[in-house]
DODRENZA-208189 format. One record per atom (N, C-alpha, C): residue number from 0; residue in one letter; atom name; x, y, z. Coordinates in steps of 0.2 Angstrom, whole numbers. Layout:
residues N
+------+------+------+-------+-------+-------+
: resi : resn : name :    xx :    yy :    zz :
+------+------+------+-------+-------+-------+
:  NUM :    A :   CA :     X :     Y :     Z :
...
+------+------+------+-------+-------+-------+
This chain:
residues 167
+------+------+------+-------+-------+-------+
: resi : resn : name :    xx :    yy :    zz :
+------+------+------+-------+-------+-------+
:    0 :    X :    N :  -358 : -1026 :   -40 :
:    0 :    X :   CA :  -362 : -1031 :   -44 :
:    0 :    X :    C :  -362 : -1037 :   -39 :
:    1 :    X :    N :  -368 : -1040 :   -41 :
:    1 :    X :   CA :  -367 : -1046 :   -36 :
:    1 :    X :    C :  -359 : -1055 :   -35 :
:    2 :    X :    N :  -358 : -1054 :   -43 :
:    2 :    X :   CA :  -351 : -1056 :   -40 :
:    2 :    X :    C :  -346 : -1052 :   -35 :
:    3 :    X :    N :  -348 : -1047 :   -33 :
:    3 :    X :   CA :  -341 : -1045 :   -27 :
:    3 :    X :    C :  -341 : -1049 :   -21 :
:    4 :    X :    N :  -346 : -1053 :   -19 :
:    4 :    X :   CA :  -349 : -1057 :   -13 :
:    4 :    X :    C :  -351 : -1066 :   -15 :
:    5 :    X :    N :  -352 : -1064 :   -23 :
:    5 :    X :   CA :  -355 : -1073 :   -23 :
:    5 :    X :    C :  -353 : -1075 :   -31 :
:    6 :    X :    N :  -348 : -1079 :   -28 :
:    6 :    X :   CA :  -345 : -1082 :   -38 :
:    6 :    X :    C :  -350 : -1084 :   -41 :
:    7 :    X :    N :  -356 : -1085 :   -42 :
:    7 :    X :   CA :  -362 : -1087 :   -45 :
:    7 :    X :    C :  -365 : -1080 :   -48 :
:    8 :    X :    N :  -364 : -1073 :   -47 :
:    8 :    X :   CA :  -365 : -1067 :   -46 :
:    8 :    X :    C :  -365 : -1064 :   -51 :
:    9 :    X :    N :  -369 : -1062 :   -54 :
:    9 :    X :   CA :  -369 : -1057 :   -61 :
:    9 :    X :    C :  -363 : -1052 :   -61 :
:   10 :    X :    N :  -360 : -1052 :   -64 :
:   10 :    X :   CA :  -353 : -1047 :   -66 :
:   10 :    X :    C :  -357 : -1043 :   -69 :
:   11 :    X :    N :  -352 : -1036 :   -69 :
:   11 :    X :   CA :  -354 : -1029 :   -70 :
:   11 :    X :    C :  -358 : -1028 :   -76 :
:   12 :    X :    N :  -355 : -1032 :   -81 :
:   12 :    X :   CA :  -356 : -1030 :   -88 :
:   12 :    X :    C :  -362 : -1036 :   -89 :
:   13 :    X :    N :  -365 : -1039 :   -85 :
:   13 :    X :   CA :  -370 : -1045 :   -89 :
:   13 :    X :    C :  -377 : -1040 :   -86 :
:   14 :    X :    N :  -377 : -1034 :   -83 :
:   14 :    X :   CA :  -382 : -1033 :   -82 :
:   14 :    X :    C :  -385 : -1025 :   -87 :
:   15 :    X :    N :  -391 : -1024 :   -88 :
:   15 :    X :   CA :  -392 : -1020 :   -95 :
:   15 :    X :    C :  -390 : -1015 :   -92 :
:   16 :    X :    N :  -390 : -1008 :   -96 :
:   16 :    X :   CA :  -385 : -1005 :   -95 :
:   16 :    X :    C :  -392 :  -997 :   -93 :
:   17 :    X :    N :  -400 : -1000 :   -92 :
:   17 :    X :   CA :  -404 :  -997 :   -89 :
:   17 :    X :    C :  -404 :  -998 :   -80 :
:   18 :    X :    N :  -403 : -1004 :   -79 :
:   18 :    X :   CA :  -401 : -1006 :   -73 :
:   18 :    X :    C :  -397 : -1000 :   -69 :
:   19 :    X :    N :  -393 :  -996 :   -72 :
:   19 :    X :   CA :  -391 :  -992 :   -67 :
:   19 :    X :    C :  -393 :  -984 :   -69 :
:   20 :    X :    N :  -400 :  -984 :   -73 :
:   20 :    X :   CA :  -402 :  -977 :   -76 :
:   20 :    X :    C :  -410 :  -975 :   -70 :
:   21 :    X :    N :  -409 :  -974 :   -65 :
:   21 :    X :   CA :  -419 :  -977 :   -62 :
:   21 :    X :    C :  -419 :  -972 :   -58 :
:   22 :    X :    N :  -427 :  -971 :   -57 :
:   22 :    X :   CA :  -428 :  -968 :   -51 :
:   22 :    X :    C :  -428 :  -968 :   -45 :
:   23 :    X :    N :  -429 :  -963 :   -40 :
:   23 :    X :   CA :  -427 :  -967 :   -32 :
:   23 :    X :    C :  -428 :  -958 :   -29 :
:   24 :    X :    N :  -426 :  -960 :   -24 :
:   24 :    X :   CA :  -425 :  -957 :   -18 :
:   24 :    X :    C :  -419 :  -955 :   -14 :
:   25 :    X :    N :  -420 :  -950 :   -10 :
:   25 :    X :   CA :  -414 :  -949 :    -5 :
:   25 :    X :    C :  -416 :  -948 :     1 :
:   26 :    X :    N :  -412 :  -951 :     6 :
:   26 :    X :   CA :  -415 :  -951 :    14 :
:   26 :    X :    C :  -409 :  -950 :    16 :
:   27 :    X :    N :  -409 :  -943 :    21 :
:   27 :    X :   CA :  -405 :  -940 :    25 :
:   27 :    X :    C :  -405 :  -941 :    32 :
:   28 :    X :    N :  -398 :  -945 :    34 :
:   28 :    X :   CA :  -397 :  -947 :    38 :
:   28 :    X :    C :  -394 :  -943 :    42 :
:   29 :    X :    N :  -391 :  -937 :    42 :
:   29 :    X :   CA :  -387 :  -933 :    45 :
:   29 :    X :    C :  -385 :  -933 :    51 :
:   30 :    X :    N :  -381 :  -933 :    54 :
:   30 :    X :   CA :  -381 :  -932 :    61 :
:   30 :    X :    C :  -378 :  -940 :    65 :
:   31 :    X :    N :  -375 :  -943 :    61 :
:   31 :    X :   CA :  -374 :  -951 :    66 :
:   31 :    X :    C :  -366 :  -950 :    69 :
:   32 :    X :    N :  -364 :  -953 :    74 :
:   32 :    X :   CA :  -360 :  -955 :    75 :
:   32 :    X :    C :  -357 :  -960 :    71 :
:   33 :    X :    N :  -351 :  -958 :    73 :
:   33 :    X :   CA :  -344 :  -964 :    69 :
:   33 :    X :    C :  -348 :  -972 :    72 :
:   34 :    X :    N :  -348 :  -975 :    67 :
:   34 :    X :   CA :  -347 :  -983 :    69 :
:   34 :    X :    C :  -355 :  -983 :    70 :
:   35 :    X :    N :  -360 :  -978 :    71 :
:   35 :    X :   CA :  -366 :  -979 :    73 :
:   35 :    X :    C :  -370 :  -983 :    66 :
:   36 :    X :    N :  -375 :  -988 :    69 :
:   36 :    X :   CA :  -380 :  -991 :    64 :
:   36 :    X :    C :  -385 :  -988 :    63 :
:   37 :    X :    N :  -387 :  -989 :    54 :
:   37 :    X :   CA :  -392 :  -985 :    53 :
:   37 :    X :    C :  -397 :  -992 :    52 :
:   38 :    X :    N :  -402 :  -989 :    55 :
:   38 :    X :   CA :  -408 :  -996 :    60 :
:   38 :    X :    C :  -414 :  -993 :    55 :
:   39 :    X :    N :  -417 : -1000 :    55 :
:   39 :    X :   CA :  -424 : -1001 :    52 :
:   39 :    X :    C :  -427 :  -996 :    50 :
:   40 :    X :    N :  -431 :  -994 :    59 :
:   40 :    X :   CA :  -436 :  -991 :    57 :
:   40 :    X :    C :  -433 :  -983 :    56 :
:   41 :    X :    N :  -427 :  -980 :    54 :
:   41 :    X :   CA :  -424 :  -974 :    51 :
:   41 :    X :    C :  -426 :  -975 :    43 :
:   42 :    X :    N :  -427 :  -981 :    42 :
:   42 :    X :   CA :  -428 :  -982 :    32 :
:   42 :    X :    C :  -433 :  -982 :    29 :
:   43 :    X :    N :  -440 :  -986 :    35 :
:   43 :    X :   CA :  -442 :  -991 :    33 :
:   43 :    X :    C :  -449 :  -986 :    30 :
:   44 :    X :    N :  -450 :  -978 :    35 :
:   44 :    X :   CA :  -455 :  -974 :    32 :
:   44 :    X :    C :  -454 :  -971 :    25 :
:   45 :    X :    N :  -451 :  -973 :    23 :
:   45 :    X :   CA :  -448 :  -970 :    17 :
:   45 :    X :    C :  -450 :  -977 :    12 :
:   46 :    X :    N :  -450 :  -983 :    11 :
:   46 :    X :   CA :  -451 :  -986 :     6 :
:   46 :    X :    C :  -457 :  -987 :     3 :
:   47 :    X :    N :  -462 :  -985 :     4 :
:   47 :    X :   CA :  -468 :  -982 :     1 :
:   47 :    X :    C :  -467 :  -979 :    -5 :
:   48 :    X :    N :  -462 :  -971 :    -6 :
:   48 :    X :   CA :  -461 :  -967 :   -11 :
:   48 :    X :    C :  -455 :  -970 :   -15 :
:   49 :    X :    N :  -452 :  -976 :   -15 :
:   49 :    X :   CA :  -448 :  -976 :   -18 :
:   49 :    X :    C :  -449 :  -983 :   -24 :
:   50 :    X :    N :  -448 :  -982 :   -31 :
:   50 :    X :   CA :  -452 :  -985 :   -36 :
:   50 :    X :    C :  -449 :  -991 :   -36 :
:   51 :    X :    N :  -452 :  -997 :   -40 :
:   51 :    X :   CA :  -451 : -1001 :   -39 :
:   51 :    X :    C :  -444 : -1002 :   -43 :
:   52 :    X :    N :  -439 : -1006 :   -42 :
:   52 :    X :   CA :  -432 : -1006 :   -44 :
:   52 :    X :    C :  -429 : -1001 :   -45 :
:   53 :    X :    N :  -430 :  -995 :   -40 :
:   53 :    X :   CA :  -428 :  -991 :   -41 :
:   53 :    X :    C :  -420 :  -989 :   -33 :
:   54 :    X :    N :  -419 :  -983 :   -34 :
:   54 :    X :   CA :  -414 :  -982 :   -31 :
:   54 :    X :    C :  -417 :  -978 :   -22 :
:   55 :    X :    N :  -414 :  -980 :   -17 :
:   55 :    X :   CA :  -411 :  -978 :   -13 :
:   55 :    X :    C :  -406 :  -974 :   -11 :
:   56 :    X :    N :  -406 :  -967 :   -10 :
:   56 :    X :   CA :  -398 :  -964 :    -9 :
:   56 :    X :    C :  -397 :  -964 :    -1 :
:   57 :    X :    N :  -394 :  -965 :     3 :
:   57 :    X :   CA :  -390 :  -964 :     8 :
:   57 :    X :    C :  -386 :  -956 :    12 :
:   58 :    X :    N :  -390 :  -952 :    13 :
:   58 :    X :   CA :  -385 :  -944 :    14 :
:   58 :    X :    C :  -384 :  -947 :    22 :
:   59 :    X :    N :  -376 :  -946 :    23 :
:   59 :    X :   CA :  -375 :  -949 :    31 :
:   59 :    X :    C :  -370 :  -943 :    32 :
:   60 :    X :    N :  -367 :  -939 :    25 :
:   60 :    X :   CA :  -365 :  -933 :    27 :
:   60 :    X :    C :  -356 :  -935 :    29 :
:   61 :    X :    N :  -355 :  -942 :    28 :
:   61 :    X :   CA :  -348 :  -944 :    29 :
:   61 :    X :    C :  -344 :  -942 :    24 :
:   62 :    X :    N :  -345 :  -940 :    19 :
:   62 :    X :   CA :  -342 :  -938 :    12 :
:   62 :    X :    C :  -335 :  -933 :    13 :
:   63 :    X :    N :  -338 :  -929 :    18 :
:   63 :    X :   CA :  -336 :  -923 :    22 :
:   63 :    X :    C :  -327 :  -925 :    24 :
:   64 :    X :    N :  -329 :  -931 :    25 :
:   64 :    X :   CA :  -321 :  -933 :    29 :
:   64 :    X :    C :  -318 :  -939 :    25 :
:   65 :    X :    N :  -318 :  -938 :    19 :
:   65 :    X :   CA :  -315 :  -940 :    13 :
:   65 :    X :    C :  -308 :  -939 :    12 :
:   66 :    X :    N :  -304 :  -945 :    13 :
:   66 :    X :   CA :  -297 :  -944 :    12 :
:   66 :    X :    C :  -291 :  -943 :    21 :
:   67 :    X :    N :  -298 :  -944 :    23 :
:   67 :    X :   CA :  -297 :  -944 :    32 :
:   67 :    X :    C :  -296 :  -950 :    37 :
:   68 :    X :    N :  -293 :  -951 :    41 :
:   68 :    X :   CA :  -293 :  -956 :    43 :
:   68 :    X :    C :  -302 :  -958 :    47 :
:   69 :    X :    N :  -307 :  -951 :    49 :
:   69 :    X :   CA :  -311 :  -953 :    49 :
:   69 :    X :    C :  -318 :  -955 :    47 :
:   70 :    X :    N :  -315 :  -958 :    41 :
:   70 :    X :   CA :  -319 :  -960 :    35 :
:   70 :    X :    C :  -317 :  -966 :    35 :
:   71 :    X :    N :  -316 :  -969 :    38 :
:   71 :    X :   CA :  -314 :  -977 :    39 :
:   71 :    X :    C :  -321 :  -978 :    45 :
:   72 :    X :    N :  -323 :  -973 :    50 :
:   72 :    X :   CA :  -325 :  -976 :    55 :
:   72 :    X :    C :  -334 :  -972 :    53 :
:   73 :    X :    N :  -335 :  -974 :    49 :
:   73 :    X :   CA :  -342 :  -971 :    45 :
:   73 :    X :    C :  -348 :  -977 :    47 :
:   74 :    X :    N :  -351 :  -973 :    48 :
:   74 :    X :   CA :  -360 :  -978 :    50 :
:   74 :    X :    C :  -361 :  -981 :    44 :
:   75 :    X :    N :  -363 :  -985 :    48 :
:   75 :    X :   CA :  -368 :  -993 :    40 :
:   75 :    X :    C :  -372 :  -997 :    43 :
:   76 :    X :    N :  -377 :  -999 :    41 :
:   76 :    X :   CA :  -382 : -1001 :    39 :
:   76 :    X :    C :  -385 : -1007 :    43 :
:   77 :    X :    N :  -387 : -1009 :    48 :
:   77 :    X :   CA :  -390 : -1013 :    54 :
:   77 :    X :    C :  -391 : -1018 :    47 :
:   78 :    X :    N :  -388 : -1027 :    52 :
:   78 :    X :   CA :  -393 : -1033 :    48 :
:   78 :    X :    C :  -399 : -1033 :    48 :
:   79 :    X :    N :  -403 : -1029 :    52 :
:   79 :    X :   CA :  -410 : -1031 :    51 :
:   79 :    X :    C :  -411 : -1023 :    46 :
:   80 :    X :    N :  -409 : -1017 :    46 :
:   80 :    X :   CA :  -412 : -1012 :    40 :
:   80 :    X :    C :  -410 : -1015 :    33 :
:   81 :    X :    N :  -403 : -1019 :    31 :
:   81 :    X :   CA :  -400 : -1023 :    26 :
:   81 :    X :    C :  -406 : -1029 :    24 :
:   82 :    X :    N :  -409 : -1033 :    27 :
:   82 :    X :   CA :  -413 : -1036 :    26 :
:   82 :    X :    C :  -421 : -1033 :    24 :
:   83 :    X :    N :  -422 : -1029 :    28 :
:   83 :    X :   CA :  -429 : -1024 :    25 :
:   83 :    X :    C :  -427 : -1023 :    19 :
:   84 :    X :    N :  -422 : -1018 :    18 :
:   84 :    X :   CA :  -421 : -1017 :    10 :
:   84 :    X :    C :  -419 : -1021 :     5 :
:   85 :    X :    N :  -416 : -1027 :     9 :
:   85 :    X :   CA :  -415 : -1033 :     2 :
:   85 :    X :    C :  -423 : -1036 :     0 :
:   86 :    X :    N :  -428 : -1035 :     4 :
:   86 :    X :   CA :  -435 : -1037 :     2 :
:   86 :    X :    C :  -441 : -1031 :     0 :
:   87 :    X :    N :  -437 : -1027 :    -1 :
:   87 :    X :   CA :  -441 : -1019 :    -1 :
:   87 :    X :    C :  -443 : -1016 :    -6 :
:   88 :    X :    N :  -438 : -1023 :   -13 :
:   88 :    X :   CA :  -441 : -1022 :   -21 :
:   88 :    X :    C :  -437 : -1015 :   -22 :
:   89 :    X :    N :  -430 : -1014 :   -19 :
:   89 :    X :   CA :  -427 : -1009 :   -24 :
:   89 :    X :    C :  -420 : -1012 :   -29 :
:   90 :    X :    N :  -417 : -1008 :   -33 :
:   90 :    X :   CA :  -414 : -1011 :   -37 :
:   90 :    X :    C :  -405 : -1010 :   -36 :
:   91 :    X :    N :  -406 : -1001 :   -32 :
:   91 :    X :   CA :  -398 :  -999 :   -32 :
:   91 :    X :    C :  -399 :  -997 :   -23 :
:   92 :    X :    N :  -395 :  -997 :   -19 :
:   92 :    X :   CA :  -394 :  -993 :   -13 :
:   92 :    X :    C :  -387 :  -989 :   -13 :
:   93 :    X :    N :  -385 :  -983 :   -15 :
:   93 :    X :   CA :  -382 :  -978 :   -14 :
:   93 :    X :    C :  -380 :  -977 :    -8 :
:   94 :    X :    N :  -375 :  -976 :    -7 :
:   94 :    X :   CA :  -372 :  -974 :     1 :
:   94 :    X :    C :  -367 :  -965 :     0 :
:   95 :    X :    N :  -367 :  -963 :     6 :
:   95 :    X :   CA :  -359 :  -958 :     5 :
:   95 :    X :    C :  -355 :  -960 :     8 :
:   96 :    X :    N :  -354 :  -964 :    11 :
:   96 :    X :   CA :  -349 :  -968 :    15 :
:   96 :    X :    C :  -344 :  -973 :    12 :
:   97 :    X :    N :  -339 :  -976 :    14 :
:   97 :    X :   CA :  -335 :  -981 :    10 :
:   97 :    X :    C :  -338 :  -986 :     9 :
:   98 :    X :    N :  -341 :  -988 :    15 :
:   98 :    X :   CA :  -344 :  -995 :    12 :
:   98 :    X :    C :  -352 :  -995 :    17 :
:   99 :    X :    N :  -356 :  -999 :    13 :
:   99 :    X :   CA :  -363 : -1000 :    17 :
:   99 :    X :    C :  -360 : -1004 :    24 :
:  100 :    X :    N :  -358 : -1010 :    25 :
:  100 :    X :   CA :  -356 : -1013 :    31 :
:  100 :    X :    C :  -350 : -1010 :    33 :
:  101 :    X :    N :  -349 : -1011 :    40 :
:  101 :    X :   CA :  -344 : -1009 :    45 :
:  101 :    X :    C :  -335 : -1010 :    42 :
:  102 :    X :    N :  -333 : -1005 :    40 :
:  102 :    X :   CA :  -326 : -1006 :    37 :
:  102 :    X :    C :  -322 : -1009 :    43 :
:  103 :    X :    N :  -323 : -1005 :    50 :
:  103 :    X :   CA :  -320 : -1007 :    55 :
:  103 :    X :    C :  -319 : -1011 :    57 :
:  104 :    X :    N :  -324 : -1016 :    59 :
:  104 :    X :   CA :  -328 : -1021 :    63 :
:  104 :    X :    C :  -326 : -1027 :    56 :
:  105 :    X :    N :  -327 : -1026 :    51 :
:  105 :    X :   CA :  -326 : -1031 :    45 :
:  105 :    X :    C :  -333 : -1037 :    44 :
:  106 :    X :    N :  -338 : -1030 :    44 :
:  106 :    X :   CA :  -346 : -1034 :    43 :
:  106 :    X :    C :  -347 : -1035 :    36 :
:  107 :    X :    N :  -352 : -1038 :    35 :
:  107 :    X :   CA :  -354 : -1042 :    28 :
:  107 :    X :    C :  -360 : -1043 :    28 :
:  108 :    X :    N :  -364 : -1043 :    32 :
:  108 :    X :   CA :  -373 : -1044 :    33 :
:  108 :    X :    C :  -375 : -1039 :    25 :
:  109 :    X :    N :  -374 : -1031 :    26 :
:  109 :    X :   CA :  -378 : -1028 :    23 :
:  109 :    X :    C :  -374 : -1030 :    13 :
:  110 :    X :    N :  -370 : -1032 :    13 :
:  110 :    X :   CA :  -367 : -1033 :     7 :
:  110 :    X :    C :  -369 : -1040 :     6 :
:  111 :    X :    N :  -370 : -1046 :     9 :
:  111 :    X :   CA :  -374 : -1052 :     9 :
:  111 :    X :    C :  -380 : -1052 :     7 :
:  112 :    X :    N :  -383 : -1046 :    12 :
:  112 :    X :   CA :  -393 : -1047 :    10 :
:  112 :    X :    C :  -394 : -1045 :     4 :
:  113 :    X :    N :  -390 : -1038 :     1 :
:  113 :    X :   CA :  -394 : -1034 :    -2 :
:  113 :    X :    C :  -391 : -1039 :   -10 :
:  114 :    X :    N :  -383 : -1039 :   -11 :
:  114 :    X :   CA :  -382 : -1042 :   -18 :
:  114 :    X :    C :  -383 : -1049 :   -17 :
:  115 :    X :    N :  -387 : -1051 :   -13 :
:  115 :    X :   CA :  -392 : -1059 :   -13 :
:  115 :    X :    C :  -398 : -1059 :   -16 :
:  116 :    X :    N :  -399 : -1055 :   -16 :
:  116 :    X :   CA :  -405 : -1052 :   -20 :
:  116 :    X :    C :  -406 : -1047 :   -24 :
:  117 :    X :    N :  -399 : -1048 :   -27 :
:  117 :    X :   CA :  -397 : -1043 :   -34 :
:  117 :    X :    C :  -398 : -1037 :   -35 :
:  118 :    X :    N :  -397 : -1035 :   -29 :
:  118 :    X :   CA :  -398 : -1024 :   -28 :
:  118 :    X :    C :  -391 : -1023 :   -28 :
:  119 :    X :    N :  -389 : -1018 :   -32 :
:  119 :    X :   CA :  -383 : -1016 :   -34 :
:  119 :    X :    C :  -382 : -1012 :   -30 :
:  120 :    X :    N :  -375 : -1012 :   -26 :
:  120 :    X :   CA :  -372 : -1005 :   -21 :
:  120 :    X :    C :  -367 : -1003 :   -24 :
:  121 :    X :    N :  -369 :  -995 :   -23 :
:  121 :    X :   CA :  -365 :  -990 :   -25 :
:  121 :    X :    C :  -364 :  -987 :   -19 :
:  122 :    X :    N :  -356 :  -986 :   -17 :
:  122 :    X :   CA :  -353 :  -984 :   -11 :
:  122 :    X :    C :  -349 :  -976 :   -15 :
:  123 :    X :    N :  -346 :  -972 :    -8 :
:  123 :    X :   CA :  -341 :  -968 :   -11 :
:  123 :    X :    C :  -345 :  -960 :   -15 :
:  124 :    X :    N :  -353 :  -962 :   -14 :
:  124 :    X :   CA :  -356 :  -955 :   -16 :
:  124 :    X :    C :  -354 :  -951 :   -12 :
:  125 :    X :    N :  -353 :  -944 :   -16 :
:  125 :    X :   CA :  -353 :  -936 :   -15 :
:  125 :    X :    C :  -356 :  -932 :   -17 :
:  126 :    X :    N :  -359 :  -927 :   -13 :
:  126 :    X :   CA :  -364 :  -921 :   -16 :
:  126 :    X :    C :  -372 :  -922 :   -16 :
:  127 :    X :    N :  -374 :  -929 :   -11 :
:  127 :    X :   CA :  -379 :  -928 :   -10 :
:  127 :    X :    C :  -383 :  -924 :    -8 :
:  128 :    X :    N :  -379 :  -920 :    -4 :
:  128 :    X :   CA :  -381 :  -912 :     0 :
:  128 :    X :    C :  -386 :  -908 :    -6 :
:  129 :    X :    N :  -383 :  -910 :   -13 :
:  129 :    X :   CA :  -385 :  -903 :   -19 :
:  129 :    X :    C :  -393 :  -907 :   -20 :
:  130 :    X :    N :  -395 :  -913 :   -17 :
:  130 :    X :   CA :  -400 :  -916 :   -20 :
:  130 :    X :    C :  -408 :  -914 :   -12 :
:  131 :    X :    N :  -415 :  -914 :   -16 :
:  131 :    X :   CA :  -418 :  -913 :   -11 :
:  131 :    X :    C :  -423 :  -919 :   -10 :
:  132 :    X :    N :  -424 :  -918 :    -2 :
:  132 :    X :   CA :  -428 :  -926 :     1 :
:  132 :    X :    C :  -436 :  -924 :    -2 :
:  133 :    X :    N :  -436 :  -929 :    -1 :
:  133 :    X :   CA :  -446 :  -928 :    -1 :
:  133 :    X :    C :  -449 :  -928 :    -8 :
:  134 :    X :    N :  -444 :  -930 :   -14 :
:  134 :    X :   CA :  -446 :  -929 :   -20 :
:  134 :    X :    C :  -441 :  -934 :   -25 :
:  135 :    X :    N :  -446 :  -936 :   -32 :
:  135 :    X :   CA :  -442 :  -941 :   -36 :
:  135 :    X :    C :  -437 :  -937 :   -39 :
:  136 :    X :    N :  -432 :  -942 :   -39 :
:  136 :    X :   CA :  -423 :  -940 :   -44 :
:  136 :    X :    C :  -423 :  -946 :   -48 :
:  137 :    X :    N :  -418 :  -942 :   -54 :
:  137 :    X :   CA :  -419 :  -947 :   -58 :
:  137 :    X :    C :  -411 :  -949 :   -57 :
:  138 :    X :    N :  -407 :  -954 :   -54 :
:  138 :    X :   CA :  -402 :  -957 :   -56 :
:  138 :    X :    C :  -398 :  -959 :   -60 :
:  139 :    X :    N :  -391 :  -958 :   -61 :
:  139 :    X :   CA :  -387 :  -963 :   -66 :
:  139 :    X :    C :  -380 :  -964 :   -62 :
:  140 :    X :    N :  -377 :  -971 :   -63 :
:  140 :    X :   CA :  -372 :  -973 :   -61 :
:  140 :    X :    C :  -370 :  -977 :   -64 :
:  141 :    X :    N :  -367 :  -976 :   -71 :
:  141 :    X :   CA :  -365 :  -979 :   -78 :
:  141 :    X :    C :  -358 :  -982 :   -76 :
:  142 :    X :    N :  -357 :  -988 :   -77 :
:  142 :    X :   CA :  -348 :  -991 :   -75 :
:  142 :    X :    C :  -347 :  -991 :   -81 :
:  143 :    X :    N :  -341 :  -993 :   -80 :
:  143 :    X :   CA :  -336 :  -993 :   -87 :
:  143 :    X :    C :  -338 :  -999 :   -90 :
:  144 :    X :    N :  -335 : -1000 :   -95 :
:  144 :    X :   CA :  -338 : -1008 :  -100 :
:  144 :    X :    C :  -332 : -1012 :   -99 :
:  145 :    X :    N :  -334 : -1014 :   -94 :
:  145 :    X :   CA :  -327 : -1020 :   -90 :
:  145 :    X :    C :  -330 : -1025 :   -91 :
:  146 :    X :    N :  -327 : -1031 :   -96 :
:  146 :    X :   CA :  -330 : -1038 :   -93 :
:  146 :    X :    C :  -328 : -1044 :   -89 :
:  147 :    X :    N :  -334 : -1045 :   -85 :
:  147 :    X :   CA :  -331 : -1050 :   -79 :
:  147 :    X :    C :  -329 : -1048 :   -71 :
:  148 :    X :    N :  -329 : -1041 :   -70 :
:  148 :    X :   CA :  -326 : -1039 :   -66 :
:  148 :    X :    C :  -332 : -1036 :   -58 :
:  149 :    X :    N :  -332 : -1036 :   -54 :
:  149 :    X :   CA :  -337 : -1036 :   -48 :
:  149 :    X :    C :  -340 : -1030 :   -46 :
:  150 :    X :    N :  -337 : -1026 :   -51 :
:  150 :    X :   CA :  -338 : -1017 :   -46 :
:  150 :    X :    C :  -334 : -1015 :   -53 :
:  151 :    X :    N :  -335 : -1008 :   -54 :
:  151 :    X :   CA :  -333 : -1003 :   -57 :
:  151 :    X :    C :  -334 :  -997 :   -55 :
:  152 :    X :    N :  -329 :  -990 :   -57 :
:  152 :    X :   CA :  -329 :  -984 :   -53 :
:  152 :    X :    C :  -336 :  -978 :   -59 :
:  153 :    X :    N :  -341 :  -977 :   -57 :
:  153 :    X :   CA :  -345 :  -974 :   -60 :
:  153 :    X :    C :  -343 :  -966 :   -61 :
:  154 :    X :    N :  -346 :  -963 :   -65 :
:  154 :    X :   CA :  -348 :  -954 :   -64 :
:  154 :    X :    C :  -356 :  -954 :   -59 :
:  155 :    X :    N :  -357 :  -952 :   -54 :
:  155 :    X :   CA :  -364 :  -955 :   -52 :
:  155 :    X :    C :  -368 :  -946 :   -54 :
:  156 :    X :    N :  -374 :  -945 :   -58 :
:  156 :    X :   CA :  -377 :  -940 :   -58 :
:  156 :    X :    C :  -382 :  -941 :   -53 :
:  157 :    X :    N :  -387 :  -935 :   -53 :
:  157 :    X :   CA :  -392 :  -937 :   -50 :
:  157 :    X :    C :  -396 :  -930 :   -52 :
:  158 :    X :    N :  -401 :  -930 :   -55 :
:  158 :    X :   CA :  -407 :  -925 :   -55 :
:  158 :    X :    C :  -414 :  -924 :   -54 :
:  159 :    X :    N :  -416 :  -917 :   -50 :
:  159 :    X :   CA :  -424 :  -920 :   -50 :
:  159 :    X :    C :  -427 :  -920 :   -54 :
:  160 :    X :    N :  -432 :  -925 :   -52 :
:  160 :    X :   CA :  -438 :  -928 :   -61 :
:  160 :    X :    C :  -443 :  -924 :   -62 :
:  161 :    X :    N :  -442 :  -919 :   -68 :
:  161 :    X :   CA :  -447 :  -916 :   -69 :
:  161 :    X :    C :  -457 :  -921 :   -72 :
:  162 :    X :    N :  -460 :  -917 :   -67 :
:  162 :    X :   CA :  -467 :  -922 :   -71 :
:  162 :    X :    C :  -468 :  -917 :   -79 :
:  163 :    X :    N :  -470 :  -923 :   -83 :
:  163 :    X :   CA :  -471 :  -922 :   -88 :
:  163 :    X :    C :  -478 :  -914 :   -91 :
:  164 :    X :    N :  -478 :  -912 :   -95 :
:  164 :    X :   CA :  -483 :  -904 :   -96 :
:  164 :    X :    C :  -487 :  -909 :  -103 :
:  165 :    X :    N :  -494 :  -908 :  -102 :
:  165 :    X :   CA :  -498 :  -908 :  -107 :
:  165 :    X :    C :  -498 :  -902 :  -109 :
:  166 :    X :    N :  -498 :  -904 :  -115 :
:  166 :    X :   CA :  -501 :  -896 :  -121 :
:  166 :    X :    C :  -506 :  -898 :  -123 :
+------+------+------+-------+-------+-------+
């Protein structure tokens, strides 16, 4: 929530409980080296397809070394890619990684731009591999009913959106 960054910041529980029900997208990143930045223009063809206030998911495939020491040294998110997407009009950015900024380094760009502009980060995704690119999903990252608190631990699903059938 944006209070994790800014005392002024909406806490978890003041935002509607649709807010974290939306559609979006997944862009697979595969293949990065440790500590490597995910840059602009890797995002930037993709935000055309992705609805408005809707979700970003992040596949970097670091999920994989979960519980490892090298899950500390996981890629994140360039201040200039953080900045595109805090103006890019979505609502959540999903990550599989511990945190969108440099755990190592002790960056803060992408956690500044994006909850300064009140897009909610979801870290710690797994199983994005089960989801496919190039088509809408429908998201849910429901936290617990905690009041006043910056972050909460979710169930995160995610399915593809079926379009609707006329009869």
């Amino acid at each position: 929530a944006a209070s994790h960054y800014n005392d002024q910041g909406k806490t978890i529980d003041q935002y509607p409980i649709g807010r974290f029900i939306q559609d979006g997208i997944l862009i697979s990143l595969e293949g990065l080296e440790p500590e490597q930045t995910i840059e602009k223009a890797q995002l930037e063809k993709f935000l055309a397809d992705v609805p408005k206030g809707g979700v970003i998911a992040l596949r970097t495939g670091w999920d994989r070394y979960w519980g490892q020491e090298q899950y500390l040294h996981h890629p994140f998110v360039s201040p200039e890619a953080a900045e595109m997407l805090a103006w890019a009009g979505i609502g959540v950015l999903g990550f599989d990684a511990l945190n969108v900024d440099s755990t190592i380094q002790g960056t803060q760009h992408a956690h500044n731009a994006l909850l300064g502009k009140d897009i909610l980060i979801v870290e710690n995704l797994r199983g994005l591999d089960q989801l496919q690119t190039g088509v809408i999903h429908r998201f849910s990252f429901l936290p617990l009913s905690l009041s006043g608190l910056d972050g909460s631990p979710v169930r995160a699903v995610a399915w593809k959106k079926s379009l609707g059938r006329k009869s």
